[in-house]
N, C-alpha and C positions, 0 to 999 in steps of 0.2 A: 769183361772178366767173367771167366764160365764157371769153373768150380772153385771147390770153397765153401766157406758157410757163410751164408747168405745174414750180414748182420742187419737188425731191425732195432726200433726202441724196447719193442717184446724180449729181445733176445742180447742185448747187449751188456745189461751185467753180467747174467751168467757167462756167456760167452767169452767175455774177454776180461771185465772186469775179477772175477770169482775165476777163472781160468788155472788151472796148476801148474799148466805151462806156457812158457809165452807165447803171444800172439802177435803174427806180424795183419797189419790192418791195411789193405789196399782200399782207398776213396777213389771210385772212380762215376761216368758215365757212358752210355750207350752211343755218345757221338763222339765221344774221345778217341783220335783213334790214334794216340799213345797208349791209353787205357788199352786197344784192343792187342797193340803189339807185347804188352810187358803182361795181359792175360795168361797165354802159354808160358813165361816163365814163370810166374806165381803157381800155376798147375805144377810146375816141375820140381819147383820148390818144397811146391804141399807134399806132394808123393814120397820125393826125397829125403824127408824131416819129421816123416810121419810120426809122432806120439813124442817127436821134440819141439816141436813146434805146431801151431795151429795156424794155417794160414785163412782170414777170413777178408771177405769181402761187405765194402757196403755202398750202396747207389743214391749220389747224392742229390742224383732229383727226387728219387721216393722218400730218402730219409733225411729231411732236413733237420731234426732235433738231433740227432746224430751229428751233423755236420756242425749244428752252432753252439756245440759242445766242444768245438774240436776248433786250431788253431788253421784254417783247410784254406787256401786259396785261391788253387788252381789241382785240376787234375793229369794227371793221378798224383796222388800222394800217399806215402807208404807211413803207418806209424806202427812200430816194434815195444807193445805192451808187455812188465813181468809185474806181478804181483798186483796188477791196477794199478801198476803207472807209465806213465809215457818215459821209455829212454830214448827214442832216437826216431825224428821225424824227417824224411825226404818228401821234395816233391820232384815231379819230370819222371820218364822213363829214362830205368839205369839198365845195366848190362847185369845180370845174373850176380855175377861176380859182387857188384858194388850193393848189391842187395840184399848179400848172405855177411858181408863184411857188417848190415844190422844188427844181426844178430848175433853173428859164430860167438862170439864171446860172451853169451849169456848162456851157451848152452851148457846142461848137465852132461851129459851123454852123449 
């Protein structure tokens, strides 16, 4: 997964947690290579949603207190944060479509 914001334990309340708007949260790894095909659509997504969403990213070989926070079992896994809280968690690589259907209904605008 390329862009995005890069989440960490440094950066994860603010980030998603304290967040105004919601955040979809892609889990993935560098040898996933479902993670590497549903990268470019999360890139499409961000671009697309811009200042309606956040799409960020977190790497669960480097962040494992991130990951044992989190209900993760396989990657990738997508979790769709409002307010600091989890509404809607997938795992597996989905099609665009099944991925905005996280969210579309939370959105303001």
């Amino acid at each position: 997964m390329s862009s995005g914001i890069n989440i960490t334990l440094d950066n994860f309340e603010t980030e998603v947690l304290m967040s105004p708007i919601p955040v979809l949260l892609g889990f993935w790894a560098s040898w996933c290579r479902p993670c590497k095909m549903l990268s470019s659509v999360l890139d499409e997504l961000a671009e697309e949603y811009a200042g309606r969403i956040k799409v960020a990213r977190v790497n669960v070989d480097e962040e494992n207190g991130i990951l044992n926070r989190h209900t993760v079992s396989s990657v990738p896994t997508l979790i769709v944060y409002k307010n600091g809280t989890i509404l809607h968690q997938k795992n597996g690589a989905m099609p665009k479509s099944q991925i905005e259907d996280l969210f579309k209904d939370i959105l303001c605008c």
